[in-house]
C-alpha positions as CSV (number, residue, x, y, z in Angstrom):
1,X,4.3,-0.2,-26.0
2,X,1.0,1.6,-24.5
3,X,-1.7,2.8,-26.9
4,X,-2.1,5.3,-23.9
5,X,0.9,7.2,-22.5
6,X,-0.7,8.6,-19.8
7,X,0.2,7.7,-16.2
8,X,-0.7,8.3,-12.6
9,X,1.3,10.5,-10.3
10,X,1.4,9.0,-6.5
11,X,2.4,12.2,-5.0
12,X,0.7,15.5,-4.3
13,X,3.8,17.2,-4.8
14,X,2.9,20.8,-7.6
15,X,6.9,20.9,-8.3
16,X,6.2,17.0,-9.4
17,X,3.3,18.5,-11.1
18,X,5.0,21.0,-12.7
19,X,8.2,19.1,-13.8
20,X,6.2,16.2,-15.5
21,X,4.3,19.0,-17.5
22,X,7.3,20.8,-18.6
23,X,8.1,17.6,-20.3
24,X,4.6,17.2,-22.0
25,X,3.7,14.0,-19.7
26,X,-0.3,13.2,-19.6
27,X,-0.8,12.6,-15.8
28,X,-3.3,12.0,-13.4
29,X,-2.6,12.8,-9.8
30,X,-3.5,9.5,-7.0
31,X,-4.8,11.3,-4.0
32,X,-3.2,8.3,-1.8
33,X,-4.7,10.0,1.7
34,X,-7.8,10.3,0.4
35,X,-8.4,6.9,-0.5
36,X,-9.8,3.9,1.5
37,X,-8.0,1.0,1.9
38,X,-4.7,2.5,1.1
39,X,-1.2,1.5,2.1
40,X,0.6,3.4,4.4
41,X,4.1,5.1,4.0
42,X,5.5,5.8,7.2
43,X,8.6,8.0,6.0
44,X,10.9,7.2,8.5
45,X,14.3,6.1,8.0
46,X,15.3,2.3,9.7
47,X,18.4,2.9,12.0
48,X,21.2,3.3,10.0
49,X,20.0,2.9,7.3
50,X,22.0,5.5,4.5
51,X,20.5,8.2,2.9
52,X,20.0,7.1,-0.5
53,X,19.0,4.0,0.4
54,X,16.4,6.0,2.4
55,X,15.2,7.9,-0.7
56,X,15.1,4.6,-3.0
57,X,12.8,2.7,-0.1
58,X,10.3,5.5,0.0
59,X,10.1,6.0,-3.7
60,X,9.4,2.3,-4.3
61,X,7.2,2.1,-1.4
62,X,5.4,5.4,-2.9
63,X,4.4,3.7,-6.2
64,X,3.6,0.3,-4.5
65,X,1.0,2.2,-3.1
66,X,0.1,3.7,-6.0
67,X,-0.4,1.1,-7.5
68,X,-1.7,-1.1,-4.8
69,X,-4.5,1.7,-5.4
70,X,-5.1,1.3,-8.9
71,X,-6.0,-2.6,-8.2
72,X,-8.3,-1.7,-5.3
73,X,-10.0,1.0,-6.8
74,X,-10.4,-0.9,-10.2
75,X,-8.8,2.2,-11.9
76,X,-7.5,2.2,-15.6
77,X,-4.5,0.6,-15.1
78,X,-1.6,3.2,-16.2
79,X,1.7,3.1,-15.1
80,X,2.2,5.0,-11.7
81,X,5.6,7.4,-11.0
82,X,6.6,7.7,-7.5
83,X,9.6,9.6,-6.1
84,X,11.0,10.6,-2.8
85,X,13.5,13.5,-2.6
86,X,16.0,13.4,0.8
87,X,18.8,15.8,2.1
88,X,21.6,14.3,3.6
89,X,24.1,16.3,5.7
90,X,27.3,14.6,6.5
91,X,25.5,11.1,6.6
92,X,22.4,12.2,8.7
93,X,19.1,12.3,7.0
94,X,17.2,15.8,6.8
95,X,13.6,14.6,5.5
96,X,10.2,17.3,6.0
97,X,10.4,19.7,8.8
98,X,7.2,19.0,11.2
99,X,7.2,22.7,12.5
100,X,9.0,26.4,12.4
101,X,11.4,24.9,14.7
102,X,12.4,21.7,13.6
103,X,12.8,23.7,10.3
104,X,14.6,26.5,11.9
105,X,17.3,23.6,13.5
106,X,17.6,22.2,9.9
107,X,18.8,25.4,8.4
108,X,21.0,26.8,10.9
109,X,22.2,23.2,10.1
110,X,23.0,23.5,6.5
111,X,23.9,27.3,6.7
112,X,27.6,27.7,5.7
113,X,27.2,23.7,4.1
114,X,27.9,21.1,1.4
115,X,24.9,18.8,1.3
116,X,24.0,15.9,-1.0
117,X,20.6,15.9,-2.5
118,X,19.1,12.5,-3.5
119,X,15.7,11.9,-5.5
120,X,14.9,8.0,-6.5
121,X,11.9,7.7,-8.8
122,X,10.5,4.9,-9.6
123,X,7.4,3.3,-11.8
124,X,5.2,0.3,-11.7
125,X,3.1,-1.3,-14.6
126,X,1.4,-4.4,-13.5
127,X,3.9,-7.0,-12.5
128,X,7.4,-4.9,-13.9
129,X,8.7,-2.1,-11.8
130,X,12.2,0.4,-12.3
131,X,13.8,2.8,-10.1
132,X,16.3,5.5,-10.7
133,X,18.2,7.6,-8.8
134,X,19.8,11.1,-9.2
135,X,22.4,12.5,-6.8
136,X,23.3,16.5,-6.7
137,X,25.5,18.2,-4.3
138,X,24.4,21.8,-3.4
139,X,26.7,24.5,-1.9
140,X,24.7,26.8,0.6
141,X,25.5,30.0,1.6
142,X,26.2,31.3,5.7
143,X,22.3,32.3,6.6
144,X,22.1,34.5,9.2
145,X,19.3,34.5,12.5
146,X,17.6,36.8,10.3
147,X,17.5,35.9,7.1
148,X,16.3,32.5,8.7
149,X,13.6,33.7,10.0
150,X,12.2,35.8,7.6
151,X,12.5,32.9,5.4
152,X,10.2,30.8,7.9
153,X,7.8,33.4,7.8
154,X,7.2,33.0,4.4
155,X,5.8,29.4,5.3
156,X,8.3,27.8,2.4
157,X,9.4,25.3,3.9
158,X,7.0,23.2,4.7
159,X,6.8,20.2,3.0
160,X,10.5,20.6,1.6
161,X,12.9,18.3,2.1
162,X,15.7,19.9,4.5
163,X,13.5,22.7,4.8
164,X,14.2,24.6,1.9
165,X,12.5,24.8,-1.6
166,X,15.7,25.4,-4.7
167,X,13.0,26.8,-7.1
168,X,11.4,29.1,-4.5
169,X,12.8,31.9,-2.6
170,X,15.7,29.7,-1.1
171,X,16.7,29.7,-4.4
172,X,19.1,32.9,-3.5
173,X,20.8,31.2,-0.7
174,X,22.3,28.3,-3.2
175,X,25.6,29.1,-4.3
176,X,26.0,25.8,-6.3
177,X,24.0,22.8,-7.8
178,X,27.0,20.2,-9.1
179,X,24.1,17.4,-10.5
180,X,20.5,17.6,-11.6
181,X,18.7,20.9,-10.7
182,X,15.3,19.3,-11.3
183,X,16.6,16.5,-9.1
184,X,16.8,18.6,-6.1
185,X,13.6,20.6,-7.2
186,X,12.1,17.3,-6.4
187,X,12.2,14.9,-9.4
188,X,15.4,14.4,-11.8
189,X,13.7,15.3,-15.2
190,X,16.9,13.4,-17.1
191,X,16.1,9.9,-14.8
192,X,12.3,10.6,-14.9
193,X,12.3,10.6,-18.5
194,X,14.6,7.4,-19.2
195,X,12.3,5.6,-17.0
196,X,8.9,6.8,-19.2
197,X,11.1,5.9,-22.3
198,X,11.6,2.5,-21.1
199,X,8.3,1.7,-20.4
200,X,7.2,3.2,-23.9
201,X,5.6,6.1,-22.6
202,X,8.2,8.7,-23.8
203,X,9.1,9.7,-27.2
């Protein structure tokens, strides 16, 4: 077990943030961009390749560059937690909207819809790494051109999977979670904290 339980957070995510706090987790955040020498994660899925299979790659590719980070850097080496959250919509992958538009195709997309929700997370501590994944199904109601737009202007959705943020003012347009709530927030706190109790960092 680790005398210290804290570990690093390979995302720059503030729902990630916020989740791992409202769990008590001691965290540091790895500003991956930032740093030289880094390993790129190009988040684009391979041809045909399945959604949650998408999500899993990402996530493990996340905290091998986390980690890959911690080596280079010569940081304290605690465990680093990445995760990769990804909307599917009747087998096509919805990831992070580059624009209004491209966001604005993505919800008129999933207005009226039943869309799967899939966040892997992952952790890697020296030589020994685990993944988990948690799988949700969210109901959404009919959006209008309207209430689409004045949803865009609020500047939401960027940086949200499918376009849309559960715990923020999209949150009204959700009929129904079946699954993990924190999982489509952006990281299943139920797999998140089996993972931290396997690698003795979780009481």
């Amino acid at each position: 077990m680790l005398v210290d339980k804290r570990i690093y957070l390979a995302s720059q995510s503030p729902r990630r943030r916020e989740l791992l706090k409202q769990i008590g987790v001691a965290f540091d955040v790895l500003p991956l961009r930032a740093m030289p020498g880094r390993m790129d994660v190009v988040e684009v899925p391979h041809e045909g390749e399945a959604a949650v299979d998408f999500a899993q790659r990402m996530a493990t590719e996340k905290t091998a560059s986390g980690w890959h980070a911690v080596e280079s850097r010569r940081l304290l080496r605690f465990p680093v937690l990445g995760a990769d959250t990804v909307v599917e919509l009747d087998g096509a992958i919805l990831g992070k909207p580059a624009g209004r538009a491209e966001a604005q195709r993505m919800l008129n997309r999933l207005s009226g819809s039943v869309h799967r929700v899939h966040t892997a997370v992952a952790i890697q501590h020296e030589d020994r790494f685990e993944i988990r994944v948690s799988s949700s199904t969210v109901t959404l109601a009919v959006l209008d051109d309207i209430t689409i737009s004045r949803y865009l202007d609020t500047g939401e959705y960027l940086g949200k999977a499918g376009a849309y943020g559960v715990q923020g003012r999209a949150g009204a347009f959700v009929e129904r979670i079946e699954g993990s709530y924190s999982g489509v927030v952006g990281l299943p706190l139920y797999e998140t904290a089996g993972l931290l109790r396997a690698f003795g960092l979780f009481d």
